[in-house]
Backbone as CSV, one residue per row, in Angstrom:
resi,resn,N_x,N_y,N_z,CA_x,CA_y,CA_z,C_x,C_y,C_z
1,UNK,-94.989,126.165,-1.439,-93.872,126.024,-0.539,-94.370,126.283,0.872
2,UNK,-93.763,125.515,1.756,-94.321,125.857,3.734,-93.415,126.576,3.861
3,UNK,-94.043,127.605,4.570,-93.283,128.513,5.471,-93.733,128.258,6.649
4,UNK,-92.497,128.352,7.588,-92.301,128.418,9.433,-91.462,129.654,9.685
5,UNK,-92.114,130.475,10.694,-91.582,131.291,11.439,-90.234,130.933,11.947
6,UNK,-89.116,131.800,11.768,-88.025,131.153,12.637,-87.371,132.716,13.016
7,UNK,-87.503,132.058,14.288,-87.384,132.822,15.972,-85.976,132.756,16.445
8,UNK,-85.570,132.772,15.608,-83.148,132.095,15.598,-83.161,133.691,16.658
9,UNK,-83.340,134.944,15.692,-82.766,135.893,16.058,-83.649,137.056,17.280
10,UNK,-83.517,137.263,18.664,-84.306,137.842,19.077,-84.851,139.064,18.462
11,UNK,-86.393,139.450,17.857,-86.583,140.364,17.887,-86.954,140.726,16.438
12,UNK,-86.248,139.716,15.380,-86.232,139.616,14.596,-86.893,138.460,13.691
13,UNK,-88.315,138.594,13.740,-88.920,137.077,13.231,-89.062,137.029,11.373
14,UNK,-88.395,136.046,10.977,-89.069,136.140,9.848,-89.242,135.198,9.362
15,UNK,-89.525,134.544,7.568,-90.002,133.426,7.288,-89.334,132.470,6.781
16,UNK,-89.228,131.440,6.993,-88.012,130.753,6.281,-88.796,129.813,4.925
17,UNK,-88.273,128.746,4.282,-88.443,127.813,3.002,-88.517,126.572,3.544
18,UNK,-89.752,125.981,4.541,-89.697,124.571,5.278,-88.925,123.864,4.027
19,UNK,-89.246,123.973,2.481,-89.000,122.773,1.873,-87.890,122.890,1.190
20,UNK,-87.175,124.389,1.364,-86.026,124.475,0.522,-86.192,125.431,-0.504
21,UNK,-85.698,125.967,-1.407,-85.791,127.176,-2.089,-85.059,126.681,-3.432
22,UNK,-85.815,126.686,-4.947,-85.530,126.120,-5.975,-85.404,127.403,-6.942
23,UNK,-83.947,127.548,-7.551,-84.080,128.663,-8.093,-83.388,128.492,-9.515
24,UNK,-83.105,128.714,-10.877,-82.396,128.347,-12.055,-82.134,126.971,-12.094
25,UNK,-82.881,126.010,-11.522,-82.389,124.968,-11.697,-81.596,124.026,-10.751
26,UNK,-81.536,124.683,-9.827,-80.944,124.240,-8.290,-81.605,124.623,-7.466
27,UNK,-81.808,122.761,-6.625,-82.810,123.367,-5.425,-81.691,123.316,-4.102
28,UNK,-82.346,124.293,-3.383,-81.045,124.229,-2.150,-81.530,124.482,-0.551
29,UNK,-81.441,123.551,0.331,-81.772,123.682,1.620,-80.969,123.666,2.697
30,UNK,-81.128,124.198,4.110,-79.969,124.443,4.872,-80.458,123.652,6.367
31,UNK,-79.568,122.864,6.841,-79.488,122.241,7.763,-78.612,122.583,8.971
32,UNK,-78.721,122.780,10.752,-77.750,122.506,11.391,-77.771,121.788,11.750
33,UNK,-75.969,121.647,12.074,-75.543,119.911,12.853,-75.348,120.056,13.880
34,UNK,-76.372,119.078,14.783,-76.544,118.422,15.643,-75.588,117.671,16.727
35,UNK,-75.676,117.589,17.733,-74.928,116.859,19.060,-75.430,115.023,18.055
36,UNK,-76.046,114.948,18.193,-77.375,113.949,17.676,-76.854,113.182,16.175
37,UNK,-76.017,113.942,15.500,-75.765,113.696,14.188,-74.269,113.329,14.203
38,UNK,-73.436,113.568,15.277,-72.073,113.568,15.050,-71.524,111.645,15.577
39,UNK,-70.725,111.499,15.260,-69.854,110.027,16.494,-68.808,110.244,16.805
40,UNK,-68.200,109.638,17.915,-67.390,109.877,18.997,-66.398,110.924,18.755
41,UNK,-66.095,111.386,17.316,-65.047,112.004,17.075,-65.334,113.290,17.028
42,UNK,-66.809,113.768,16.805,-67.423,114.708,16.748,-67.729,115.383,15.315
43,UNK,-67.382,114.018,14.566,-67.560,114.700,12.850,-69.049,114.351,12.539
44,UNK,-69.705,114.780,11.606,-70.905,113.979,11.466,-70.804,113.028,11.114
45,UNK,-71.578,111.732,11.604,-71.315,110.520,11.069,-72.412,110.015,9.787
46,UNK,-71.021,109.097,9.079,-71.118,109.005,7.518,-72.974,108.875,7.344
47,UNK,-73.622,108.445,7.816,-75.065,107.647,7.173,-76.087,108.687,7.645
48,UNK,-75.609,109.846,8.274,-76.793,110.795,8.483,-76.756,112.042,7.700
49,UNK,-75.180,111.255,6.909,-75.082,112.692,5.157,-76.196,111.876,3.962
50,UNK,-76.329,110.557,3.866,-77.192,109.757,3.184,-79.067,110.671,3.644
51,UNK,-79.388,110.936,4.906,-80.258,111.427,5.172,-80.813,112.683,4.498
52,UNK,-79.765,113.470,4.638,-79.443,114.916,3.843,-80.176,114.752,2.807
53,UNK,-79.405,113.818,2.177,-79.218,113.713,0.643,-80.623,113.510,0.118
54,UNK,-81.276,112.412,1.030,-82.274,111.979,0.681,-83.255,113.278,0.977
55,UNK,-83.185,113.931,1.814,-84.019,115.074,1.914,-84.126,116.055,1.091
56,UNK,-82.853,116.324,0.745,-82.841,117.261,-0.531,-83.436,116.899,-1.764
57,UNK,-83.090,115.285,-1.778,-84.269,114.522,-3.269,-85.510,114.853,-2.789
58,UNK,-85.913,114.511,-1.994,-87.393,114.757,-1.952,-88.299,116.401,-1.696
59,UNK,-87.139,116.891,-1.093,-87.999,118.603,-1.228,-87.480,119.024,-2.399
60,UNK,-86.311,118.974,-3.557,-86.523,118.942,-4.828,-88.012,118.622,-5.687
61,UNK,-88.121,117.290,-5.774,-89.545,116.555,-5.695,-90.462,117.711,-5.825
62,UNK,-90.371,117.745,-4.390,-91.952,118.728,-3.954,-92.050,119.707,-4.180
63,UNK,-90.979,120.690,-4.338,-90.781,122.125,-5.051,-91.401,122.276,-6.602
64,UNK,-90.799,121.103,-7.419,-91.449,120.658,-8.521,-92.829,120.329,-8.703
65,UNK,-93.719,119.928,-7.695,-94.894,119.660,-7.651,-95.267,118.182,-7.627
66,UNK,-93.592,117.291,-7.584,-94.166,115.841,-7.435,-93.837,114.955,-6.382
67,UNK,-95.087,114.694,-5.535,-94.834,114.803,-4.152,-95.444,113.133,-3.482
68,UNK,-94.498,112.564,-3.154,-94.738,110.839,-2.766,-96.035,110.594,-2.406
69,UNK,-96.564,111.474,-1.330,-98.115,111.038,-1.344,-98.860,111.285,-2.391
70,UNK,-98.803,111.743,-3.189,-99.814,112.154,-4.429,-99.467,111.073,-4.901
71,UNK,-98.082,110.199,-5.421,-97.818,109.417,-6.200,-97.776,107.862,-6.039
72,UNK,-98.034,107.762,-4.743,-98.667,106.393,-3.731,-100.500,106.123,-3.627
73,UNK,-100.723,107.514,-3.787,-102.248,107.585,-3.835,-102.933,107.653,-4.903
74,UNK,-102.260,107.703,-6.314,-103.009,107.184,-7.723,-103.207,105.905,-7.810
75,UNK,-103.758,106.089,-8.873,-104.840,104.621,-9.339,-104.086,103.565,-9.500
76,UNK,-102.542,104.350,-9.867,-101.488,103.088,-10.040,-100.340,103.675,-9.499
77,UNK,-99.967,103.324,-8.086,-99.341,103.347,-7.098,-98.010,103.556,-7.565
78,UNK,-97.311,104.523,-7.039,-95.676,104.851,-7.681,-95.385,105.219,-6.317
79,UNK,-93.836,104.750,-7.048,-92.927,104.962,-6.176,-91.492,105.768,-6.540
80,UNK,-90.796,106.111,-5.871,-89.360,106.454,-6.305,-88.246,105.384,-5.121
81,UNK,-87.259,104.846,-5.903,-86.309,104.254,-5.381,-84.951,104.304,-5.778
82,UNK,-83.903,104.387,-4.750,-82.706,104.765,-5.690,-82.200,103.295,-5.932
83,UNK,-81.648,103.550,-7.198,-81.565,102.271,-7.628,-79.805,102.461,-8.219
84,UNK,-79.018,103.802,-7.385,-77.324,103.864,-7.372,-77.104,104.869,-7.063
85,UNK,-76.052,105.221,-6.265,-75.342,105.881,-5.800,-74.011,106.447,-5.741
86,UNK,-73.365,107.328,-6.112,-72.137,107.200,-5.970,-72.188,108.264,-4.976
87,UNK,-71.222,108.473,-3.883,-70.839,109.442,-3.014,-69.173,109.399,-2.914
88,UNK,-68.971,110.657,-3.070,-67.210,111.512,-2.457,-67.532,111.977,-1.217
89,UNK,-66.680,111.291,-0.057,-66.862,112.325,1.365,-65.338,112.924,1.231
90,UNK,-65.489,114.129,1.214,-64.487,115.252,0.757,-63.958,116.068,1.621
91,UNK,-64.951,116.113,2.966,-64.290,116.845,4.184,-65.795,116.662,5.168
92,UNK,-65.180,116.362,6.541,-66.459,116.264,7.347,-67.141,117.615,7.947
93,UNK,-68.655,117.642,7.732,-68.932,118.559,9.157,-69.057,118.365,10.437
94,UNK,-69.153,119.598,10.996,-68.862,119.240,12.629,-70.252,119.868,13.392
95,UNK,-70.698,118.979,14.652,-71.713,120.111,15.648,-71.798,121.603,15.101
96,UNK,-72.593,122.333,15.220,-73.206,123.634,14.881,-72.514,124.442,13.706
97,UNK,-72.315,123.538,12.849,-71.790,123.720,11.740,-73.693,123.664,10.521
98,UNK,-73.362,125.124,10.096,-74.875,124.985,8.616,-74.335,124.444,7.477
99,UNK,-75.001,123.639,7.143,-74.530,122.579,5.975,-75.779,123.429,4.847
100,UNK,-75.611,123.158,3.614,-76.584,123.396,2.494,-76.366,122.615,1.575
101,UNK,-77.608,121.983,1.503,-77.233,120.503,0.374,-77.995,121.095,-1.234
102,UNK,-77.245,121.125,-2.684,-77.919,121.263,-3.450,-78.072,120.345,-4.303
103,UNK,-79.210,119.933,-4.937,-79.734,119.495,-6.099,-79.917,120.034,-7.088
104,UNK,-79.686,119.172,-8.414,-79.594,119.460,-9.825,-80.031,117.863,-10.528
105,UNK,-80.755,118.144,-11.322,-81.111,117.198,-12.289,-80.036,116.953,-13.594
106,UNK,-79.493,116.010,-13.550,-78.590,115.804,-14.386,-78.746,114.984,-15.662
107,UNK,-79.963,113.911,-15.739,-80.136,113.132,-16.758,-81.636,112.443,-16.650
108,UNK,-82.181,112.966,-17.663,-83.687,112.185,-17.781,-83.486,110.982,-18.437
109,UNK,-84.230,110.017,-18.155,-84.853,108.709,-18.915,-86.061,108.430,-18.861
110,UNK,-86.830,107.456,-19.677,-88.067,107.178,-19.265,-88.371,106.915,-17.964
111,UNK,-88.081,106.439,-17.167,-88.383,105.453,-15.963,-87.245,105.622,-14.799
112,UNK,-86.548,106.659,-14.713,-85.238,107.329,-14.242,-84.858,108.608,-14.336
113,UNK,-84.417,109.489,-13.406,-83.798,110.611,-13.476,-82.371,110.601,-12.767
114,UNK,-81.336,111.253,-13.130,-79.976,110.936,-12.081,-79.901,112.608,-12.093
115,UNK,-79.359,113.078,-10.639,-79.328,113.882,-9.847,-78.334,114.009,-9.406
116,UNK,-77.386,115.100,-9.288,-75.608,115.068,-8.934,-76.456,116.430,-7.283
117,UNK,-75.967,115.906,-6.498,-76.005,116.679,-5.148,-74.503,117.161,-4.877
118,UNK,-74.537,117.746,-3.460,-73.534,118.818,-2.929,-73.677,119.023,-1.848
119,UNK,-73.257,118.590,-0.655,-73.436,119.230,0.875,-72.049,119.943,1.193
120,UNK,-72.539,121.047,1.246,-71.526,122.441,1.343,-71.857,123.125,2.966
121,UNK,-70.383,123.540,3.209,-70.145,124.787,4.453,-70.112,125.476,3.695
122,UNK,-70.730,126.699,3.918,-70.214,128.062,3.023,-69.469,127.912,1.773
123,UNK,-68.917,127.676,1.002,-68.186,127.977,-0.105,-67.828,126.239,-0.106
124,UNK,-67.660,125.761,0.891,-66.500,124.248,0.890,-67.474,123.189,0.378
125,UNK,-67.241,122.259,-0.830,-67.967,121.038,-0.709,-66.931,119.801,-0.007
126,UNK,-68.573,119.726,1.192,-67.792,118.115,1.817,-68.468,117.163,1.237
127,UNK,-69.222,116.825,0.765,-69.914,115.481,-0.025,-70.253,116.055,-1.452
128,UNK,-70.106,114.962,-2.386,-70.545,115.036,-3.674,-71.229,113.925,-3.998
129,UNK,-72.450,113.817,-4.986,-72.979,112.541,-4.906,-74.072,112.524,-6.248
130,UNK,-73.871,111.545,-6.998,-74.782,111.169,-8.097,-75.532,110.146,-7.593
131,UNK,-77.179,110.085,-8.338,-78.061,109.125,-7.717,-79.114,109.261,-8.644
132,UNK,-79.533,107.792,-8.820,-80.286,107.475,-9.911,-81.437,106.996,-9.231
133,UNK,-82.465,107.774,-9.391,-83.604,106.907,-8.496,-85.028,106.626,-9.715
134,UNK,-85.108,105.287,-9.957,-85.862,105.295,-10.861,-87.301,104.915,-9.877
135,UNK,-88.576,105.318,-10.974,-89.912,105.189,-10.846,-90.618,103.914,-10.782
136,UNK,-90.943,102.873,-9.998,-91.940,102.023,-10.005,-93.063,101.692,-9.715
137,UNK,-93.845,100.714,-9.906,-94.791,100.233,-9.427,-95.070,99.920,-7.839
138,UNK,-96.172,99.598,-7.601,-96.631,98.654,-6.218,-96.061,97.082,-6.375
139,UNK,-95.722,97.086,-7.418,-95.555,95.739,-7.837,-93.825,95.707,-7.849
140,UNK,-92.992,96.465,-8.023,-91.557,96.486,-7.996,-91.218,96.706,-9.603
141,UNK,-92.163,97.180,-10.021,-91.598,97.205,-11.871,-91.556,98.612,-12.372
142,UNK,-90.299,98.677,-13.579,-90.356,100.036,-13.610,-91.561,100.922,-14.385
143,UNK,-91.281,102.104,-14.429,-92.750,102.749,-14.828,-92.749,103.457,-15.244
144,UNK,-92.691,103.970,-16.834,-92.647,105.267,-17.619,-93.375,106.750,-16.838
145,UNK,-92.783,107.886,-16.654,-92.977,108.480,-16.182,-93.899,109.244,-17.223
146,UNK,-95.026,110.161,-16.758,-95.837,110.751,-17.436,-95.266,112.178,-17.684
147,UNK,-96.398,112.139,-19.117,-95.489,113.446,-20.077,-95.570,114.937,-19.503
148,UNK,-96.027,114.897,-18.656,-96.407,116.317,-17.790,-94.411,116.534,-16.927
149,UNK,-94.550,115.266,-16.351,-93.102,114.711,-15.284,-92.113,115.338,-16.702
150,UNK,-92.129,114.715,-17.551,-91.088,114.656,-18.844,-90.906,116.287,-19.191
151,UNK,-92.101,116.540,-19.512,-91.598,118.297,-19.752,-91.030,118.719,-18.392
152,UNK,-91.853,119.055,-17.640,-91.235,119.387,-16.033,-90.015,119.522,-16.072
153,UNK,-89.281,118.472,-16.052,-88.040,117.258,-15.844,-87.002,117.916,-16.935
154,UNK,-87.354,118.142,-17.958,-86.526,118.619,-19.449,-86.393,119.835,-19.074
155,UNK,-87.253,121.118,-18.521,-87.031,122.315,-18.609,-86.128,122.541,-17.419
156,UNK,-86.355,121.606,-16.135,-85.368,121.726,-15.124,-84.058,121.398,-15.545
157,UNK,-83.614,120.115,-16.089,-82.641,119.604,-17.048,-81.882,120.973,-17.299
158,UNK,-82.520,121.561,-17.906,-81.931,122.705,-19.278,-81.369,123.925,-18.129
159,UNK,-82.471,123.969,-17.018,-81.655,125.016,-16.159,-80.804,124.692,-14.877
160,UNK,-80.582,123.334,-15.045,-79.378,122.821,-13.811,-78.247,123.173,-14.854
161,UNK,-78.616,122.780,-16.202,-77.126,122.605,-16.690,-76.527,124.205,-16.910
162,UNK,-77.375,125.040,-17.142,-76.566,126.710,-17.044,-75.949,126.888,-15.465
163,UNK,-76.552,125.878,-14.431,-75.843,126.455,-13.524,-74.751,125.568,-12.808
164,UNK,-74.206,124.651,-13.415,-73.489,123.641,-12.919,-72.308,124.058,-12.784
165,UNK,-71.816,124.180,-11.364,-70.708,124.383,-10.632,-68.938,124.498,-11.562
């Protein structure tokens, strides 16, 4: 896991989870919102919660140990792509508002995993979202995931579901 110094509080330095912090089965990272992230109304606007989301898939990923450059740079080139989505926008955030998006593994397949997310204020969920991002080739074809991924994947499985909301 990266750690960065964060200097928020004078006087008070300590270390934070660059990639997010994965614990029983839920990985969970914390974001603030931005001048940068909001539109005219000052809510965040809809396609930079898609960003989130996607961030939280991928430092999930990497917490796990399976990390896009490693998996672009084998002998046989992989990829991850979402291949569906469903999203609930349930309540917006606003400018300097901390969002925390969590991940949970919800369903293995060979060549697929689906993932139910959560971007939460404190206690409130404003987005909910299932997403199926299956494994391919360089070539666009799908790609049985290896049995190392499969156990991995099963034991996380087993501890999203003790902690599902």
């Amino acid at each position: 896991m990266s750690e960065i110094p964060d200097d928020g509080k004078p006087g008070a330095p300590r270390l934070v989870a660059l990639d997010g912090v994965l614990e029983a089965g839920v990985h969970r990272f914390s974001a603030r919102v931005y001048y940068a992230d909001t539109d005219f109304s000052g809510a965040v606007y809809h396609a930079r919660y898609l960003e989130w989301l996607e961030r939280g898939r991928s430092d999930y990923l990497r917490c796990l140990g399976v990390r896009h450059t490693d998996l672009a740079a084998g002998a046989t080139p992989l990829f991850w792509v979402v291949r569906h989505m469903e999203i609930d926008f349930l309540a917006a955030a606003r400018i300097d508002d901390i969002i925390t998006v969590e991940t949970r593994l919800a369903e293995l397949h060979k060549a697929r995993i689906v993932m139910t997310q959560t971007i939460l204020r404190g206690d409130r969920a404003l987005i909910g979202a299932r997403v199926m991002a299956a494994l391919i080739s360089d070539a666009g074809r799908p790609q049985r995931m290896p049995e190392d991924w499969v156990a991995l994947f099963r034991e996380h499985l087993a501890r999203s579901a003790l902690t599902d909301p």
